[in-house]
Structures are given as C-alpha cells and as structure tokens.
Phi, psi and omega in degrees: 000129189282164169282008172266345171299279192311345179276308168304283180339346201250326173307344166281317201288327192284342173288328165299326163301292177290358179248057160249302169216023118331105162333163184276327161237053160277132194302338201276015178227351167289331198305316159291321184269336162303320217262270172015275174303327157308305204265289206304282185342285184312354203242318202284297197318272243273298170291331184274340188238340182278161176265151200331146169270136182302299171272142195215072149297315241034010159009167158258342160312315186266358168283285241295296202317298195297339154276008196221334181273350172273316183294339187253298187292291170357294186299306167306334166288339184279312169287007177242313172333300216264310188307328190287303181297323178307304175311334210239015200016051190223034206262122164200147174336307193303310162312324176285325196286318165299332176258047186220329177282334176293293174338298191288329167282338170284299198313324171286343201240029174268153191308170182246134187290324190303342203247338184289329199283314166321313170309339204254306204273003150325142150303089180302136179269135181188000000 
C-alpha cells in the first residue's frame, strides 16, 4: 500500500470535521472541503478502479491524464452523491461529505490491483 492511500482515506474525515466545526465562511473549511471535493474522490476512485499502467514515463502527458481523470472522477462522484441524496429528500452538505468521505476510504483502502495481478501471473514451478 503507497502511502498516499492512507492520507486519502482519512481526508474526507478531517474535511468533515472541519465543515463541522469550522464557522461557516472560515477560509481554513472553504479551503479544505474545496481541496477535498476536487482532488481526494477522484484520486482514491482512480487508484483503485484503473487498471495497471502500461507507461510508468513520468511524461508530463501522464501527470496531465491523471490530473484531469481525478479531477472528473470527483466530480462526477460528488454530482452522483448529492443527485442520489436530492432523489431520496435527504440532501445537506453535510450528508454529501459523509458519504463522499465514506466512498474515499473504501476506495483508498482496497488492495491495489496491480500488485494482486503480478502476483497471480506468476508462473508456478510444478
């Protein structure tokens, strides 16, 4: 597990702590549930659901893909949440942060597929 899983997993809670008990327009809880909804889903989604990478370059092509495909899985996980809470009439901020913080610690804390699939394709001597 890289070490960026666990700090996602925990960034949703601590962004929820603060738009908890954080005033209501303090820059340090727009600054966090902003930085939050933007970055952590989409990155927890995105390590957890792609499939291994082909190119490991550093390209600046592939940090750009990976910023812009984190930036898009967010979004889109943040617009299915709140559309999913409206339909149901159970919608506040708070409830999207919670379930959106929940989303991101499962995501972040599933095994990472690249290393089960190296694993599984070994060749057994037998």
């Amino acid at each position: 597990m890289t070490p960026l899983r666990p700090v996602l997993a925990v960034s949703g809670w601590l962004a929820l702590l603060a738009s908890t008990t954080l005033p209501d327009a303090a820059p340090v809880r727009v600054a966090a549930v902003t930085a939050f909804l933007l970055v952590c889903p989409g990155h927890a989604a995105l390590l957890a659901l792609r499939p291994a990478r082909t190119r490991r370059s550093g390209h600046p092509a592939d940090r750009l893909e990976t910023a812009l495909l984190t930036l898009v899985l967010g979004l889109a996980l943040a617009t299915l949440v709140a559309v999913t809470l409206f339909l149901c009439g159970v919608f506040t901020a708070t409830r999207s942060l919670l379930v959106l913080a929940a989303l991101t610690s499962v995501f972040a804390l599933l095994p990472d597929r690249s290393a089960a699939r190296n694993r599984d394709s070994r060749v057994h001597a037998g």
